[in-house]
Structure formats: structure tokens, C-alpha cells
C-alpha positions in Angstrom: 89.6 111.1 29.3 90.4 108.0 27.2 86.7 106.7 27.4 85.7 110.3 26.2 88.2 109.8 22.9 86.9 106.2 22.5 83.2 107.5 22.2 84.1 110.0 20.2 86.3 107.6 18.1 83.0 105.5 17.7 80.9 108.7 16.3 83.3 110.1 14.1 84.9 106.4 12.4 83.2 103.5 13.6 79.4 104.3 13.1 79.9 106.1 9.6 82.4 103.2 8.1 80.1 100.9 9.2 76.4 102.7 8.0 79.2 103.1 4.3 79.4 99.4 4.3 75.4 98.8 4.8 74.7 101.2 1.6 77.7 99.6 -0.1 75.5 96.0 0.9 72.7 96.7 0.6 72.2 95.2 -2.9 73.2 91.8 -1.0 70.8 92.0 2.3 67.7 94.2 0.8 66.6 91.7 -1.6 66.5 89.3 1.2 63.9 91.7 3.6 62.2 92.0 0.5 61.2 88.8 -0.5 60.7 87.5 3.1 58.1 90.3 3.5 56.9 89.2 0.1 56.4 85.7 0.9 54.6 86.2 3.7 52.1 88.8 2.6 51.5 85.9 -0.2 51.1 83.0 1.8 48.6 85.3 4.2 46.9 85.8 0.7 46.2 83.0 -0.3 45.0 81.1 3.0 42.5 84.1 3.5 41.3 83.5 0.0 40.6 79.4 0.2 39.4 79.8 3.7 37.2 82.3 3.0 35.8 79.8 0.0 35.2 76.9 2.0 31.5 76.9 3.7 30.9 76.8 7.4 27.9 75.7 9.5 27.1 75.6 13.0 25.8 72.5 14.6 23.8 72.3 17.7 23.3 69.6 19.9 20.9 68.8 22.2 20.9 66.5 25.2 18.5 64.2 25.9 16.9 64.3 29.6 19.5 61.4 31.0 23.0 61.4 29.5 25.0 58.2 31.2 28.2 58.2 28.9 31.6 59.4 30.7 34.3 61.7 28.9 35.8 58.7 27.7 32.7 59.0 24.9 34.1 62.6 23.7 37.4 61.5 23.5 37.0 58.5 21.5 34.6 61.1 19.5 37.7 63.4 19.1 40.4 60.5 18.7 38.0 59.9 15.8 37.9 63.6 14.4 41.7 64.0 14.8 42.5 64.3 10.8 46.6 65.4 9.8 45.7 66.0 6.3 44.2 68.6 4.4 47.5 71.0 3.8 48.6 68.6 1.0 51.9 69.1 -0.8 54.1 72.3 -0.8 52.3 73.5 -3.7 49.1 73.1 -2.3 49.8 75.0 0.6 51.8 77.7 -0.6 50.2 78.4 -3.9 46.6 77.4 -3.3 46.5 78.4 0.3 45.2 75.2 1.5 45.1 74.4 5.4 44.9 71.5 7.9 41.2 71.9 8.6 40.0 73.1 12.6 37.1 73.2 14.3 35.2 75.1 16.9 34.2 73.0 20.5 31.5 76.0 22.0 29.6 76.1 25.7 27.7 79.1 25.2 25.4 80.7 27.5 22.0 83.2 25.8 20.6 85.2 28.4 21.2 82.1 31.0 19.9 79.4 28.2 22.9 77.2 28.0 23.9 75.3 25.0 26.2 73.1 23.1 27.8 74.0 19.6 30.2 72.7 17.0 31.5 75.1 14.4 33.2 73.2 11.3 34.0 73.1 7.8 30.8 71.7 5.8 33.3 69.1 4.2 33.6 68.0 7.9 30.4 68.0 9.1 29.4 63.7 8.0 32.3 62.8 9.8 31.4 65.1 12.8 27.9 64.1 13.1 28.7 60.1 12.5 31.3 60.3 15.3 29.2 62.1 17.8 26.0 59.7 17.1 28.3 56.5 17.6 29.2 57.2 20.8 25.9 59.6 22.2 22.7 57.7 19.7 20.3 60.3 22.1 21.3 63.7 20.9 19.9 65.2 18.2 22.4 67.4 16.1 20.7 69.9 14.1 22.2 73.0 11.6 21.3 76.3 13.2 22.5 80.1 12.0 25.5 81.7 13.8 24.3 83.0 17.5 27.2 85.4 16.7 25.2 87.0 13.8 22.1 87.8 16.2 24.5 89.5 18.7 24.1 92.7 16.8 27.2 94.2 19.0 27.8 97.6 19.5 31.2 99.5 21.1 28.2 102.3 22.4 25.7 100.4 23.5 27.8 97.0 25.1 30.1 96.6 26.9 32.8 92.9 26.6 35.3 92.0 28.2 37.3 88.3 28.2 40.4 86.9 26.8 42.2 83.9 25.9 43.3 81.0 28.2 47.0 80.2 28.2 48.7 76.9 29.9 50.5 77.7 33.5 53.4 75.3 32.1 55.0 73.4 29.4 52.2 72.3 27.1 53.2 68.3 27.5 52.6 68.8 31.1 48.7 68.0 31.2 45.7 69.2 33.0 43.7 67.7 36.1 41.6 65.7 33.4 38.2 63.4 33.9 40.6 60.1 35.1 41.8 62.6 38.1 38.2 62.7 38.8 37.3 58.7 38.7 35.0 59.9 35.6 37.0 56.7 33.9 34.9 54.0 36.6 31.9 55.4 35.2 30.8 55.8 38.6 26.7 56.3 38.9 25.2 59.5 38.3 24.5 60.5 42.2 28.5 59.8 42.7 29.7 61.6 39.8 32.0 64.7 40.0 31.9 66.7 36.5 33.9 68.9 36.4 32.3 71.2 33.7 29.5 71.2 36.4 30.6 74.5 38.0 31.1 75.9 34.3 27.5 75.4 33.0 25.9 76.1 36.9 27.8 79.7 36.2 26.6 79.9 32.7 22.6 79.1 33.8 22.9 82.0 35.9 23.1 84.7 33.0 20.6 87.3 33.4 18.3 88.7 30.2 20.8 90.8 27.6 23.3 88.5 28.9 25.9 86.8 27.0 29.1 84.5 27.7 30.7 82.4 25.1 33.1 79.9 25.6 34.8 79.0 22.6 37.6 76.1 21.7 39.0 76.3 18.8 41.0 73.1 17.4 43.4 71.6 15.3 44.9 67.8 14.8 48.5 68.8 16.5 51.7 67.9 13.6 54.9 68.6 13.0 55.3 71.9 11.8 55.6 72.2 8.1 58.2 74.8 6.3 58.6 75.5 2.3 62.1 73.9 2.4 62.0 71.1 5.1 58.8 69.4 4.9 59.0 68.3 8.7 60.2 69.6 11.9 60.6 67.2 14.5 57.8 67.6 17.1 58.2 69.7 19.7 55.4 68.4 22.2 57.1 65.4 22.3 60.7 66.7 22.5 59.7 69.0 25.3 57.9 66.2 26.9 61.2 63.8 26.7 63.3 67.4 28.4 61.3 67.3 31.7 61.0 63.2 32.4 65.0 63.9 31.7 65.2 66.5 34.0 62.9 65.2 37.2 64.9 62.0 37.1 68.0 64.6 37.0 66.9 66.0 40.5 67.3 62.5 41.9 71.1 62.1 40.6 73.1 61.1 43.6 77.2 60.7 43.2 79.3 57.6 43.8 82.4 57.6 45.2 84.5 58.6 42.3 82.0 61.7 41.9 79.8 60.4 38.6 76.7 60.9 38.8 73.5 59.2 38.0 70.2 58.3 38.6 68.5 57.5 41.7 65.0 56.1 40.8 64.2 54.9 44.5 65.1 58.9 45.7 62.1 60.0 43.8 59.6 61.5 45.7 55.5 60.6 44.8 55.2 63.6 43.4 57.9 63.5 41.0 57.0 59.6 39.9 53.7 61.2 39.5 54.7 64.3 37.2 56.7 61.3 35.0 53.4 59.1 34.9 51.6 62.0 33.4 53.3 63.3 31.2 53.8 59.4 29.6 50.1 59.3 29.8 49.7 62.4 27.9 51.7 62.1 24.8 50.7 58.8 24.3 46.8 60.1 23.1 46.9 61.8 20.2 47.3 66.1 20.6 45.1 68.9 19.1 46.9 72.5 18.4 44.2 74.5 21.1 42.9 78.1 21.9 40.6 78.6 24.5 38.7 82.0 23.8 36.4 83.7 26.6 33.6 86.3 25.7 31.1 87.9 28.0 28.9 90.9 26.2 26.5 92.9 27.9 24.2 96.5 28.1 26.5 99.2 29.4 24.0 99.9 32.0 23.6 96.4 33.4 27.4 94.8 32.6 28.6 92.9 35.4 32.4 92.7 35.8 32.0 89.8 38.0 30.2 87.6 35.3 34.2 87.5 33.7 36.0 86.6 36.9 33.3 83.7 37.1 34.1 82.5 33.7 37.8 82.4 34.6 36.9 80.7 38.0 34.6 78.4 36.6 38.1 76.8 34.6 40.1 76.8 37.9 38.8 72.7 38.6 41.4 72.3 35.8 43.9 73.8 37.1 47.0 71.0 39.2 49.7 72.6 41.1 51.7 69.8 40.5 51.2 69.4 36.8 49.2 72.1 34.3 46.5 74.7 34.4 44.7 77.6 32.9 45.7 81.4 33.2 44.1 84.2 31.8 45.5 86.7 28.9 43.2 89.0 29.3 42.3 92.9 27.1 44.0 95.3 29.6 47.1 97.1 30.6 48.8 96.7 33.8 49.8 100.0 33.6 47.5 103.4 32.7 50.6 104.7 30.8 50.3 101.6 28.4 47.3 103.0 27.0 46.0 106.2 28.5 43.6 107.5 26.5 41.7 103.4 26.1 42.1 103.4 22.2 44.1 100.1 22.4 41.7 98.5 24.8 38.4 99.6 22.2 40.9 97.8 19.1 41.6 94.5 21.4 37.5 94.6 22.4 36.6 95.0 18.6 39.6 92.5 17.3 38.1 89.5 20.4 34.4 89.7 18.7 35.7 89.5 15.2 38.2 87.0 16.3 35.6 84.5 17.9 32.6 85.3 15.0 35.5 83.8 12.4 36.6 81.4 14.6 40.0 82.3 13.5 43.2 81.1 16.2 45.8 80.0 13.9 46.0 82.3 11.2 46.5 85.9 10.7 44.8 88.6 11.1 43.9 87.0 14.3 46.6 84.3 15.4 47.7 83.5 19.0 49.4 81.7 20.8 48.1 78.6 21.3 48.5 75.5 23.4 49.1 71.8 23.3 46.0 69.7 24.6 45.6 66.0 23.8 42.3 64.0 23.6 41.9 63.3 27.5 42.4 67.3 27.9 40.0 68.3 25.5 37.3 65.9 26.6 38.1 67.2 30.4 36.9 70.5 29.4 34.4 69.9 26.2 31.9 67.5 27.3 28.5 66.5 27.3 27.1 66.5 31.0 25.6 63.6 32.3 21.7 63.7 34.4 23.8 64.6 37.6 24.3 68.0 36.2 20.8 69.2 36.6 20.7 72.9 35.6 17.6 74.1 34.3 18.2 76.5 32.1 20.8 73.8 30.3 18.8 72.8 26.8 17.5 68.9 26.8 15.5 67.4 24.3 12.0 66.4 26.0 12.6 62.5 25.4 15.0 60.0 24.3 15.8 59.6 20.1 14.8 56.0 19.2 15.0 53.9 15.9 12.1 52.9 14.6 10.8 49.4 14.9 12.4 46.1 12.7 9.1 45.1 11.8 7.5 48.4 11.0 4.9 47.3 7.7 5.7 49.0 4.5 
């Protein structure tokens, strides 16, 4: 009885007095939703705008036959391509729409012809090309149109499937990376262990019509920026300082009065080796990352196990003890979620416009992204040395040489 008068009591006097005080209010809290909606639809504005200005190319580059460098060459190529600036001051960014710039790390396989690709900024591209030649003087790096463009894809005639890759933990966690491999020793060729090996093996096998993309898309990681406060304190590194705290926290034993504190020599290996990495990692500089997956094919031939071989071919990254790749795929996990298939067609169309633009960070198509530093990135973006021998993997026919001191004039 008296919880039947108190609900009633609620519906008679307590939701009407209070829905009176929002109208009465709602000269003080409207203006507010107003303008926030405001300033967002302006700031989305204006970044489409100046990023739709600035030109774009596509660089390809091609191995030569023997390829002897280690990972350690990409990363000191991406230590060197790591660039904060660009965004400016307040006004630049919020009035001119100006962004920190990105770039585009793709393994991309054309009915089972495997290449390399860089997508960039044309202001970027010097410093792209310079980088890559100091460290690999073989390749040759050459300005080709969009692959994406001749992939004239169509919802009736293919069929494409993929996703975007998504860290198993806390992004300062890292990765089973080349140095878990030896790749550092710069062991010889027959020894070597590449882990991309499996990826571009997978890639070779692609059959004609056949396409799978793998896309990386890349930004120098900063503190995050806001109108007011022109610098948050980074997270990375703040998350990375919570979980050393907290593995050393599992080894708290208590004294006799009941304190407790550390025990360094109760550690086990595996937490001592958790700790070590995670010091590694944020001590290399970190890129803001999305790791996009495409695979588009004939209706009539598609092969649904071509995308579970993409995602497998990542698993070499994966450490249960540390960080890995999972997938975030197009589906539903349940039919109700979407029973007659119109969200999975949007989510099909919105992943090929999403990788043709490139686009990770900003809206229309922003995700969620993760936290990979240089030793990461060069784990899974590399250039394959001569013990990866798949034939359908694009070399150049013979090695790029300067030409003679002495040539006559």
C-alpha cells in the first residue's frame, strides 16, 4: 500500500514539478546543447574542408631481389617520420581546420600480386622518400594512381567483408615485436624468422578477381589538444605508469605491524618481464594507429575463408602475457540486431569509403584507435628480407646503383 501511494506521489508531484522547473530552465541549459552541437558540427566543417584541399599521392615501392636490413631499418625510417606539428595554434585548428598530418602504411594483395604502398600528404612525401632511401638505397619508390580507384566495387556484383583490428589490452602494453624474434642480431637470411612472413605467404595465394588490403593508418601520438587547455597530460604514459604500479602491487607482502609494501624479490619472471616491456615501450616514440582489413571479391567465387586467413595471418603478434590483435569485425552477434541486413550493407559500404579516404581519426569515419610505438609499427610494416621468397611478392629485377665518380661529362 504505501509503495503504491509513493509511486503515485512520484506521478502526480514529483515528475510534473520537476519537468515545470526544466521549461522554467531551460533558457539557462538550452543554449548550452546548442552551442556544443554548434561547435562540433563547425570544427567537423572545417577539417573536412582543409583536408579535402590538401593533395594526396600513393607511393609504391619495390624491393629489390635481396633485402638484408632488419626492422630496426623501418623504425629508424618511422622514428624519422614521427612529426607533432602541423595543428598549429588554437586558431589554426579551430578556425582553419588544420590537422596533425597521418599517413597510410599498406600490404596489399591484387589478384595474388603482393605489394607495398605508402599513402601521404604530398607536402610529406620529400621527407617520406628521403627517409626510406637512407635506410633501404635498393628500392625504388615510384608515384602510382590509387589501386582503390580501379576496384570499380559494386554491393551487386562483390561481395567484402573485414574489419578493424583492436588491441587485446591496455595500449602501453606492447606486441610480440621483431626483438622477441632475434630480428635485432640481424641473424642471416636462412635463420631469420619474419614474422610478416605468414602475412604476405597468405596474401600470394589470392586467386584472379581477388582482393585483400591491409591498411595502417598513422599518426605521431600527442597529448590531446582542447580549445581551453592546450594540453592534456598523456595518457599512454599515465596508463603505462598504473600497471608497473600495480604488478609490483601483487608482490606487496606485510610486516609485522600490518604495512604493506613492496616485495621486488616475490616477483615472478613473468611479472619482471610485463615491467621490462612496458619500460621498453614508452621509451620509443608512439604513433596514434588503426589497423583496417579489406578482402573484396565476385559473389560467385568469394571465399569466407580468405578473411579468417587475414586475421590469422596477424595472430604471430599476438603475446598472452603482454598485447595482441582482435578483430572488430561488420556483423551482429545476434539476427535480431539487424534482421533484415540493412545495417550490415551501410557498415560494408562505410569500410570501402573508409579505407579509399584513408580516413581513422576524423569523422565521418573515426574509430577507435590504438597506441603503437615505433618497434610495434615496424613489427608489423616492414620490408621482407630474401628469406621471404614468395613469388608473386613484386621485386625489382636488379639492384639500384649510383652511377660512377668518374663518369666523363
Amino acid at each position: 500500500m504505501i509503495f503504491t501511494e509513493l509511486v503515485q506521489f512520484t506521478l502526480d508531484v514529483v515528475i510534473p514539478e520537476t519537468a515545470r522547473w526544466l521549461v522554467y530552465l531551460a533558457v539557462l541549459w538550452i543554449p548550452f546543447i546548442i552551442f556544443e552541437y554548434a561547435w562540433h558540427s563547425w570544427v567537423g566543417y572545417v577539417r573536412r574542408k582543409w583536408i579535402a584541399t590538401q593533395e594526396k599521392v600513393l607511393l609504391e615501392i619495390r624491393l629489390p631481389q635481396e633485402t638484408m636490413k632488419s626492422p630496426l631499418a623501418m623504425e629508424l625510417v618511422l622514428t624519422a617520420l614521427y612529426q607533432t606539428g602541423g595543428e598549429g595554434t588554437p586558431l589554426d585548428r579551430y578556425w582553419d581546420g588544420k590537422v596533425r598530418p597521418w599517413f597510410s602504411l599498406e600490404l596489399v594483395s591484387i589478384e595474388g600480386e603482393v605489394k607495398f604502398f605508402i599513402w601521404t600528404f604530398k607536402s610529406q612525401r620529400n621527407m617520406i622518400e628521403a627517409n626510406i632511401y637512407a635506410q633501404y638505397p635498393d628500392v625504388e619508390i615510384h608515384e602510382v594512381p590509387d589501386y582503390v580507384d580501379t576496384m570499380l566495387y559494386d554491393p551487386e556484383k562483390h561481395e567484402i567483408s573485414g574489419g578493424v583490428l583492436e588491441a587485446t589490452g591496455p595500449d602501453p602494453l606492447p606486441i610480440k615485436t621483431y626483438i622477441d624474434y632475434g630480428l635485432d642480431r640481424d641473424p642471416k637470411e636462412e635463420y631469420k624468422v619474419d614474422p610478416m612472413a605468414p602475412l604476405i605467404e597468405f596474401l600470394g595465394t589470392l586467386k584472379k578477381g581477388h582482393h585483400a588490403w591491409v591498411q595502417i593508418v598513422v599518426r605521431a601520438h600527442t597529448q590531446e589538444k582542447t580549445p581551453l587547455n592546450d594540453k592534456y597530460p598523456d595518457k599512454w604514459k599515465d596508463e603505462a605508469k598504473e600497471l608497473i604500479e600495480k604488478i609490483i602491487k601483487e608482490s606487496e607482502i606485510e610486516d609485522a605491524e600490518g604495512n604493506k609494501m613492496p616485495n621486488l624479490a616475490k616477483m615472478t619472471k613473468g611479472q619482471q618481464e610485463r615491467i621490462a616491456a612496458i619500460e621498453r615501450s614508452i621509451s620509443k616514440y608512439a604513433f596514434d594507429a588503426g589497423i583496417r582489413l579489406v578482402y573484396i571479391a565476385p559473389k560467385d567465387s568469394f571465399d569466407k575463408g580468405v578473411g579468417g586467413g587475414l586475421l590469422g595471418s596477424f595472430k604471430q603478434f599476438n603475446a598472452t602475457n603482454l598485447n595482441g590483435f582482435k578483430p572488430s569485425g561488420l556483423g551482429f552477434d545476434y539476427k535480431w540486431q539487424d534482421w533484415r541486413g540493412k545495417k550490415l550493407a551501410e557498415n560494408k559500404e562505410k569500410l570501402f569509403k573508409a579505407y579509399a579516404l584513408r580516413s581513422f581519426f576524423h569523422n565521418p569515419y573515426r574509430k577507435k584507435w590504438t597506441v603503437l610505438n615505433t618497434e610495434e609499427l615496424a613489427t608489423v610494416y616492414h620490408f621482407p628480407g630474401s628469406a621471404v621468397r614468395t613469388p608473386t611478392l613484386k621485386r625489382i629485377p636488379s639492384k639500384r646503383a649510383d652511377a660512377p665518380a668518374n663518369l666523363p661529362i
